[in-house]
Structures are given as structure tokens and as C-alpha cells.
DRENPA-182813 format. One record per residue (C-alpha): residue number from 1; residue in one letter; x negated, y negated, z negated. Coordinates in steps of 0.2 Angstrom, whole numbers, plus 5000, padded with zeros to 4 digits. Layout:
# residues N
<site tornu="NUM" bator="A" c1="X" c2="Y" c3="Z"/>
...
//
This chain:
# residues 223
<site tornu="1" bator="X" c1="4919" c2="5250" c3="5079"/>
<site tornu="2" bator="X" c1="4925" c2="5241" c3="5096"/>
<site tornu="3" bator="X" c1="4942" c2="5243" c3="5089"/>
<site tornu="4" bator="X" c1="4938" c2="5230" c3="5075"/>
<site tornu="5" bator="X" c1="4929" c2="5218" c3="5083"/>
<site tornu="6" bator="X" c1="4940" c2="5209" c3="5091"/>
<site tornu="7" bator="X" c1="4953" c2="5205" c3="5078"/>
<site tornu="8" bator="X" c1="4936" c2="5202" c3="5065"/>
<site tornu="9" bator="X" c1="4930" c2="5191" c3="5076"/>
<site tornu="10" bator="X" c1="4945" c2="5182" c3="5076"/>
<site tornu="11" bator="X" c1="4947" c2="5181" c3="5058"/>
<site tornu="12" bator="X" c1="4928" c2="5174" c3="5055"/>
<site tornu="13" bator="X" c1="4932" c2="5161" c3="5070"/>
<site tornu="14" bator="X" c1="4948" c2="5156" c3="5063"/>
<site tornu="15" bator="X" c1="4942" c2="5156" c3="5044"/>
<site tornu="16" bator="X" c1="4927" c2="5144" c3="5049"/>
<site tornu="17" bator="X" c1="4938" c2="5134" c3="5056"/>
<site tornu="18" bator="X" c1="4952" c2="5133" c3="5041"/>
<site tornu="19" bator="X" c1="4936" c2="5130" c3="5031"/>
<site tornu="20" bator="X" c1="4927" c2="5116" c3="5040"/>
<site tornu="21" bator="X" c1="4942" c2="5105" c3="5040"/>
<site tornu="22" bator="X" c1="4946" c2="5108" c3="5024"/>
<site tornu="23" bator="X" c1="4928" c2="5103" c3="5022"/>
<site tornu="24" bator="X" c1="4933" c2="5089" c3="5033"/>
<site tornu="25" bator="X" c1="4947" c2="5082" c3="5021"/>
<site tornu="26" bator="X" c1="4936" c2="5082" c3="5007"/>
<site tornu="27" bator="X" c1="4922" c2="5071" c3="5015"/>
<site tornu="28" bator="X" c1="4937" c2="5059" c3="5020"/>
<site tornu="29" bator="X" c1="4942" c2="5061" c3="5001"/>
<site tornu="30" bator="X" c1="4924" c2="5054" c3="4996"/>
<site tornu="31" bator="X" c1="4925" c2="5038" c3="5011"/>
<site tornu="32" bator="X" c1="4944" c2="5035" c3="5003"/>
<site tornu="33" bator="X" c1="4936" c2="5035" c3="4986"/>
<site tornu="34" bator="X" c1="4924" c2="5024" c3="4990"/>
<site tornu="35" bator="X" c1="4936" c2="5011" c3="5003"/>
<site tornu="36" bator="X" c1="4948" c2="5012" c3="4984"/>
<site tornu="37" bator="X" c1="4933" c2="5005" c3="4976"/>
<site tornu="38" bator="X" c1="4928" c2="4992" c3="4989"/>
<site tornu="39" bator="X" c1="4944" c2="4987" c3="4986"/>
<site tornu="40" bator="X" c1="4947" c2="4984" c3="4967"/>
<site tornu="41" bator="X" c1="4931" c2="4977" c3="4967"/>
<site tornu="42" bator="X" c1="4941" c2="4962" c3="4978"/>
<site tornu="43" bator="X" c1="4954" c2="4962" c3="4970"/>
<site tornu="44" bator="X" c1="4944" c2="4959" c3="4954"/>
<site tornu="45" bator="X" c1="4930" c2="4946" c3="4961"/>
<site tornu="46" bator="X" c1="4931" c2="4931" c3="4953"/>
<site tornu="47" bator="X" c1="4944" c2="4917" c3="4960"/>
<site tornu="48" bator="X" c1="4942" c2="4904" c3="4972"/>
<site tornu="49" bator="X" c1="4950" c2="4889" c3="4978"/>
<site tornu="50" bator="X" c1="4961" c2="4892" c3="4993"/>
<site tornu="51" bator="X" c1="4951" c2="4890" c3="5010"/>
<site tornu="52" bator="X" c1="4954" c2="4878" c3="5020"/>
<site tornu="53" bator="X" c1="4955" c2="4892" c3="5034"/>
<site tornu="54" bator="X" c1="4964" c2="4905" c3="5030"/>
<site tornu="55" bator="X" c1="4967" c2="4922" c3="5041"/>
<site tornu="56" bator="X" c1="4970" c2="4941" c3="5038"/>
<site tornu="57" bator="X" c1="4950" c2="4944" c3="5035"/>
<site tornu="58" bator="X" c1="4953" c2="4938" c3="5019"/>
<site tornu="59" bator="X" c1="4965" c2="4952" c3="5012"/>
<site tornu="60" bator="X" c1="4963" c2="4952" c3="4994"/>
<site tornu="61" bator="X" c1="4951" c2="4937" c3="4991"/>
<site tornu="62" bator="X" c1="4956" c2="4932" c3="4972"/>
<site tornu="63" bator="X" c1="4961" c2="4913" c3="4975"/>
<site tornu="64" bator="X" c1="4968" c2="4899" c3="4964"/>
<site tornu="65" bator="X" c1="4982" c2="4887" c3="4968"/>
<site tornu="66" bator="X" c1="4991" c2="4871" c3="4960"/>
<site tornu="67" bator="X" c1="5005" c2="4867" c3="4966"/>
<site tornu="68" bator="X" c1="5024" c2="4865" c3="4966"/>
<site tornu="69" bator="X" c1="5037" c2="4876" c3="4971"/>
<site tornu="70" bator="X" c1="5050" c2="4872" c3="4985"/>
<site tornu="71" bator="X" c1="5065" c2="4879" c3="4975"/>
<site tornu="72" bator="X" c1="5067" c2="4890" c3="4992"/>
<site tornu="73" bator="X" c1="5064" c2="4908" c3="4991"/>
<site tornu="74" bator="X" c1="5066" c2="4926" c3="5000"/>
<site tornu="75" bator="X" c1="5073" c2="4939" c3="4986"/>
<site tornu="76" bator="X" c1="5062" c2="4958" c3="4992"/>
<site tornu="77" bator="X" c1="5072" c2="4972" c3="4988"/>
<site tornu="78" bator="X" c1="5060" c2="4981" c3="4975"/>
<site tornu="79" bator="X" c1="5059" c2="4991" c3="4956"/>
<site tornu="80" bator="X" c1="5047" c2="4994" c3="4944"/>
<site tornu="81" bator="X" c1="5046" c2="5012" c3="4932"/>
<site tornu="82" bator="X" c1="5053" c2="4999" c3="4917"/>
<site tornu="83" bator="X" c1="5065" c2="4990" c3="4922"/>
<site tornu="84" bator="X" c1="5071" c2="5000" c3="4935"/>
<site tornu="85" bator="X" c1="5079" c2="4991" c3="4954"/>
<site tornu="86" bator="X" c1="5077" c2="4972" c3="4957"/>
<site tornu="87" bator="X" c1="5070" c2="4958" c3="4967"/>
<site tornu="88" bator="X" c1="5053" c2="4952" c3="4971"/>
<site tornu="89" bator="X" c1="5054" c2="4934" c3="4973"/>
<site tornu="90" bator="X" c1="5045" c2="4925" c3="4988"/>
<site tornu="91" bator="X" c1="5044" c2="4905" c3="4986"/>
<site tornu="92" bator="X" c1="5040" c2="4892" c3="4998"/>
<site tornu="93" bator="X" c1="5025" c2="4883" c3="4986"/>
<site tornu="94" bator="X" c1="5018" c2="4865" c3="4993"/>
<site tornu="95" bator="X" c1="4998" c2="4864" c3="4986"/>
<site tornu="96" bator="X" c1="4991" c2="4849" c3="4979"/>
<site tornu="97" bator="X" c1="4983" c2="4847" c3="4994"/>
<site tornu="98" bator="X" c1="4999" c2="4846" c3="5004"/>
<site tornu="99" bator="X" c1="4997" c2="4863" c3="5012"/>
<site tornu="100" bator="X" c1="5014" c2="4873" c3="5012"/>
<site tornu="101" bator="X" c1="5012" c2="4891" c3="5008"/>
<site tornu="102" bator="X" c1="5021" c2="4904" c3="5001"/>
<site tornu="103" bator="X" c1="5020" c2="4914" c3="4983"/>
<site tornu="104" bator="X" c1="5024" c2="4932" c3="4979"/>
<site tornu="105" bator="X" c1="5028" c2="4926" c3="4961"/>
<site tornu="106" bator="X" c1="5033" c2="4944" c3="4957"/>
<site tornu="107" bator="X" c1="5048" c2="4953" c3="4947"/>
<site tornu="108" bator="X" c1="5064" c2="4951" c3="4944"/>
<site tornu="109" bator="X" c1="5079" c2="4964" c3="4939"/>
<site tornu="110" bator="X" c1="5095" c2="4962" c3="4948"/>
<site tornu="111" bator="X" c1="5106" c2="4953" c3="4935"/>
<site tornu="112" bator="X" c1="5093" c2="4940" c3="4938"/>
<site tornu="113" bator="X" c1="5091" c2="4938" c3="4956"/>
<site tornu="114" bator="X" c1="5104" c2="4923" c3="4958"/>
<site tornu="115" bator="X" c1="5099" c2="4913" c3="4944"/>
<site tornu="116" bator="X" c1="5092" c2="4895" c3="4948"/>
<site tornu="117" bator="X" c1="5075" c2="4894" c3="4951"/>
<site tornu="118" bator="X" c1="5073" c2="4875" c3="4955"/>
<site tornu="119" bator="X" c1="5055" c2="4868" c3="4960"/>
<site tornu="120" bator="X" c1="5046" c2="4868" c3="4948"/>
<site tornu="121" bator="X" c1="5024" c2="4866" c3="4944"/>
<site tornu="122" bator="X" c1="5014" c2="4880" c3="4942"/>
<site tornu="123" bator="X" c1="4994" c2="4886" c3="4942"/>
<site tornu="124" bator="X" c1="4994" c2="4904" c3="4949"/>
<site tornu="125" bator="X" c1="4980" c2="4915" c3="4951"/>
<site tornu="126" bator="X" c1="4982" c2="4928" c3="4963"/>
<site tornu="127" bator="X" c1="4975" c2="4936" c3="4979"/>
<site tornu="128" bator="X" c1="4977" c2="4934" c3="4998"/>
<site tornu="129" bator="X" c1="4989" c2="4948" c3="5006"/>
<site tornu="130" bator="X" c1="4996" c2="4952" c3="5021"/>
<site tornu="131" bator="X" c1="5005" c2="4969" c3="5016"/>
<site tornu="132" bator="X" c1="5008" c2="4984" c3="5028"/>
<site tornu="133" bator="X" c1="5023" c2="4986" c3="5022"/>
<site tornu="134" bator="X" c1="5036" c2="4985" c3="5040"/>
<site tornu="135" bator="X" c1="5039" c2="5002" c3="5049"/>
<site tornu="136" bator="X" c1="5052" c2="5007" c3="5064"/>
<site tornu="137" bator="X" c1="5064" c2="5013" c3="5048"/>
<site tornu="138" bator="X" c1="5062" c2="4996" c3="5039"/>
<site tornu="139" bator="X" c1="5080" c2="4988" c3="5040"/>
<site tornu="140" bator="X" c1="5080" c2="4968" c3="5048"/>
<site tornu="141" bator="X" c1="5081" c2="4957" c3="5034"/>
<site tornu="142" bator="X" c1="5100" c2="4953" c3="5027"/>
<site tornu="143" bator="X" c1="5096" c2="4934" c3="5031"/>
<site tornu="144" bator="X" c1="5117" c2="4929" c3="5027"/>
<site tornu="145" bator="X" c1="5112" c2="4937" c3="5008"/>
<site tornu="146" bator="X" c1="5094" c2="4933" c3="5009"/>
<site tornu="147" bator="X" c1="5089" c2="4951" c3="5005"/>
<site tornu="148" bator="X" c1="5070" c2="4956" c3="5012"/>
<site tornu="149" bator="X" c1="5067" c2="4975" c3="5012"/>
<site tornu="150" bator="X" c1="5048" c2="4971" c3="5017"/>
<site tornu="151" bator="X" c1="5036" c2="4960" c3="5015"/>
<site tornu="152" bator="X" c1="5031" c2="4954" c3="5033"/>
<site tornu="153" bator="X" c1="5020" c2="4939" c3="5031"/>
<site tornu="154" bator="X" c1="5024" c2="4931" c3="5049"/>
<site tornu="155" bator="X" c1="5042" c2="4932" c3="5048"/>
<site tornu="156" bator="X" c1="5045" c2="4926" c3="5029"/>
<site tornu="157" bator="X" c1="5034" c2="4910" c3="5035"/>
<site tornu="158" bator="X" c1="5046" c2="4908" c3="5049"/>
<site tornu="159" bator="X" c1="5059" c2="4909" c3="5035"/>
<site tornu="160" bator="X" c1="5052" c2="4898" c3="5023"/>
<site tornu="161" bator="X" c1="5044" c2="4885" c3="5037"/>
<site tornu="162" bator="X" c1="5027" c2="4888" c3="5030"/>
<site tornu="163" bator="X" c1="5009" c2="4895" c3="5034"/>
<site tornu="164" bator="X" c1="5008" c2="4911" c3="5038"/>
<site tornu="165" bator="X" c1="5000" c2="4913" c3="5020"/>
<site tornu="166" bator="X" c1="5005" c2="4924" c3="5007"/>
<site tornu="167" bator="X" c1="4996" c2="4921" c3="4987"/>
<site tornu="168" bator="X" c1="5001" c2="4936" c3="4976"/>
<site tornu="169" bator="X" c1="5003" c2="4931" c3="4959"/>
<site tornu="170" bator="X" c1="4993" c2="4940" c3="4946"/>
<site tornu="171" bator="X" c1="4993" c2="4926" c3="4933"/>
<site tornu="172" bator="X" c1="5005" c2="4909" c3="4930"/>
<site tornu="173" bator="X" c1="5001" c2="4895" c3="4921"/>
<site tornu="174" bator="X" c1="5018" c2="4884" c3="4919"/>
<site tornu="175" bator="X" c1="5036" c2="4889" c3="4919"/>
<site tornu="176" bator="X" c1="5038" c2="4905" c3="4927"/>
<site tornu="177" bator="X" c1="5056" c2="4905" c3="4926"/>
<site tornu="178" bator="X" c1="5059" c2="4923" c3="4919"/>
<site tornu="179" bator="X" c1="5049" c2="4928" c3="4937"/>
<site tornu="180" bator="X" c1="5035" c2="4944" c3="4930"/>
<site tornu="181" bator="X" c1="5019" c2="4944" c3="4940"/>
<site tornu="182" bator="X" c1="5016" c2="4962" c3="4949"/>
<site tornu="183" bator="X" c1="4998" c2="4960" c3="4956"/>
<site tornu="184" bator="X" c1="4989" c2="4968" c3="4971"/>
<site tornu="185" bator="X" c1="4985" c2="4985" c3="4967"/>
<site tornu="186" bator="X" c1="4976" c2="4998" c3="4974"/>
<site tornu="187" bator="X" c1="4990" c2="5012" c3="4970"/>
<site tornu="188" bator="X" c1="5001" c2="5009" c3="4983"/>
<site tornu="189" bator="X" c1="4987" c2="5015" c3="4997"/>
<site tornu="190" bator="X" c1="4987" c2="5034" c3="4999"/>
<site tornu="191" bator="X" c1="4974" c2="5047" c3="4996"/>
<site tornu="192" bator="X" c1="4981" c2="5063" c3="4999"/>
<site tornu="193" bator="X" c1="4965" c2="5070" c3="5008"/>
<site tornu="194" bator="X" c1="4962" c2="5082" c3="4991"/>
<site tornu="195" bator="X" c1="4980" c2="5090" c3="4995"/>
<site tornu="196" bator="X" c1="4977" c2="5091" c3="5012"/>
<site tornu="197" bator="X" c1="4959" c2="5100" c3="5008"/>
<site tornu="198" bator="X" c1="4967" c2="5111" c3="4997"/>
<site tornu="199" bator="X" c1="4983" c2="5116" c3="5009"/>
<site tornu="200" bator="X" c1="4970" c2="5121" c3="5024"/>
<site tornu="201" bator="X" c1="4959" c2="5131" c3="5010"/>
<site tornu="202" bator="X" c1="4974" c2="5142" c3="5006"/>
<site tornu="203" bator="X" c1="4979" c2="5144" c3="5025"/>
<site tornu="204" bator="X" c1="4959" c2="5150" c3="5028"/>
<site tornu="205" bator="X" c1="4965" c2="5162" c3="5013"/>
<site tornu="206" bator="X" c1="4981" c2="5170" c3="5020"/>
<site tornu="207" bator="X" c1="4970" c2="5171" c3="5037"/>
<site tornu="208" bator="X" c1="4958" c2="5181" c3="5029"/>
<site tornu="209" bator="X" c1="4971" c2="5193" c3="5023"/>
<site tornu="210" bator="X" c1="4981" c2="5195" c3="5039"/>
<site tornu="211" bator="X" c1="4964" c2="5200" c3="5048"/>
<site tornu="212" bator="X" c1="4960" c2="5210" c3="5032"/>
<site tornu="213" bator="X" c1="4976" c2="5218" c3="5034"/>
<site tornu="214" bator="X" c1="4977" c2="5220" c3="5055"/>
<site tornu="215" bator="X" c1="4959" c2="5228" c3="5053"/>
<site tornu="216" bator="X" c1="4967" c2="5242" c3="5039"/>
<site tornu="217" bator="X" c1="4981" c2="5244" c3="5051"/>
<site tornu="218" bator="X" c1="4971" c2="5248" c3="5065"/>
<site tornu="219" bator="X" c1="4960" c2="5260" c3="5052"/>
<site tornu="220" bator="X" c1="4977" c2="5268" c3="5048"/>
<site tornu="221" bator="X" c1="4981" c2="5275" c3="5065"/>
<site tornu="222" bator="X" c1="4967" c2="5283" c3="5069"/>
<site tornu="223" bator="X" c1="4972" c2="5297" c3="5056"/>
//
């Protein structure tokens, strides 16, 4: 029986172990849930006029703006599933109120991206983003073709010489000049803890079986 032991003890220890953080993963699946929740909830809370004081607190708060556009924009490399690679177009927008601020005023395909897009007055309802978008792969921006490959709130202000404010269109009222709205959405945030959960459940189950099978080995030699 002290022949078994050892390795049984390590395979309960081990499996235990497998168990509890797979266990582990899906109690940060449920907390992920829930934060996805608290989320669209913002995103979908009624809209606001723009504060007076704006600072990254405020991701997501639905706000409304009226204003003009500067006819100065930074094109964001980007695609969507239906019209495949294009250009996320960022404008320099002056408020009613004289604030300058910029607009993710969404989508356009690549045959598009140098047509002229003049100032021009719009109402857009949108939300408050400053997206986590930059990584140590990201390229630098292409500032001689005016090419983006991420959205970087700071920077693109510097760019445009506005606020560091950033309104993501969900709806225009006025010309959108062809630009297609793509609002905030809580898609593009990961939640992978289920895969995670089920990837150390299966390890737990291969442990299981090589202490199943060390324990049978051992039974094997005292014949």
C-alpha cells in the first residue's frame, strides 16, 4: 500500500488543484458577465449633453453634440464582416459652444477614403471613449498618408489640435457624407475565462489518468 501513496497523493493534490482554478475561471467568467453588463447598460443609458468637464471616468457615457465638422480628419485603418478592409474616419468637430473636440464618425471602405469630406453640420449621438486600442506591436501612425492603425485619444488630439475628447458616433442627424456609424460595443472586450475553465478541466483529466496509470504500473511489477 506505501508503494501507492506517494504518487496517489500526488494525483488528488494535483487534481484539486487543476480543479479549483478551473473553478477559479469560472467565478471570473460570472464577474466578466456581470462588468459586460454594467457596461451595455452605459452604453445604452439615455444621452446627455456633453460636460463641461470631460475625463476618462466618463468612458461610455451616451452624450449629444451639435456642431460642425473642421473638414480635418485622421483615416484608422479598420474592416467590417460586410464590406470587408476600410477606414474609420476621425474629425476635428467644433461644438456649438465653441469647444473643439474630435468624432469617430465611423466607416468607410477603401475606395472611399479620399473622397472630400468638407465641414459640414451634424447632430450625433454617440458615447464618450477612450479605447485600449495602442500595444508595443501597434505601428506609429503613417502621418505623411495620414493613416492611423489605432485609436490613441491623446495623440489624435495632438493631431487634430483639439481636446483630448473622443464622441463615438452611434447616430447622425445631417449629412454624413457616405461616413457609416460603428458604435461602441461591448464585443470587442474579451471573455475567454469559459475556455480557459474548460482547458484546466481537461488537464485535471489527463492528471487523473497518468496517476491512474503510474499507480497500474507499479501494481504491474510486483507480479
Amino acid at each position: 500500500m506505501r508503494r501507492y501513496l506517494f504518487p496517489l497523493i500526488l494525483g488528488v493534490v494535483g487534481c484539486a488543484i487543476l480543479i479549483g482554478l478551473g473553478i477559479w475561471q469560472l467565478q471570473r467568467m460570472g464577474w466578466k458577465e456581470g462588468m459586460l453588463a454594467e457596461i451595455q447598460a452605459q452604453i445604452d443609458a439615455p444621452a446627455v449633453p456633453l460636460p463641461a468637464q470631460v475625463d476618462p471616468s466618463m468612458k461610455y457615457l451616451p452624450v449629444t453634440v451639435s456642431g460642425t465638422t473642421t473638414g480635418d480628419e485622421l483615416d484608422l485603418l479598420s474592416h467590417t464582416k460586410e464590406q470587408g478592409g476600410g477606414y474609420q474616419i476621425v474629425s476635428g468637430f467644433i461644438t456649438d459652444d465653441g469647444r473643439k473636440i474630435m468624432v469617430d464618425r465611423g466607416f468607410v471602405p477603401q475606395e472611399a477614403r479620399h473622397v472630400e469630406r468638407g465641414p459640414v453640420r451634424l447632430t450625433i449621438r454617440g458615447n464618450l471613449h477612450w479605447p485600449n486600442e495602442k500595444s508595443g506591436s501597434t505601428p506609429a501612425p503613417n502621418l505623411d498618408e495620414n493613416i492611423w492603425f489605432a485609436r490613441d485619444v491623446p495623440a489624435m488630439a495632438d493631431a487634430l489640435e483639439t481636446q483630448p475628447v473622443l464622441v463615438v458616433a452611434s447616430f447622425v442627424e445631417g449629412d454624413a457624407q457616405g461616413v457609416e456609424p460603428i458604435p461602441v460595443a461591448i464585443e470587442g472586450i474579451p471573455n475567454n475565462h469559459l475556455s480557459y475553465a474548460v482547458q484546466w478541466f481537461m488537464i485535471a483529466a489527463v492528471w487523473a489518468g497518468m496517476t491512474a496509470a503510474l499507480i497500474w504500473r507499479i501494481r504491474q511489477r510486483r507480479y
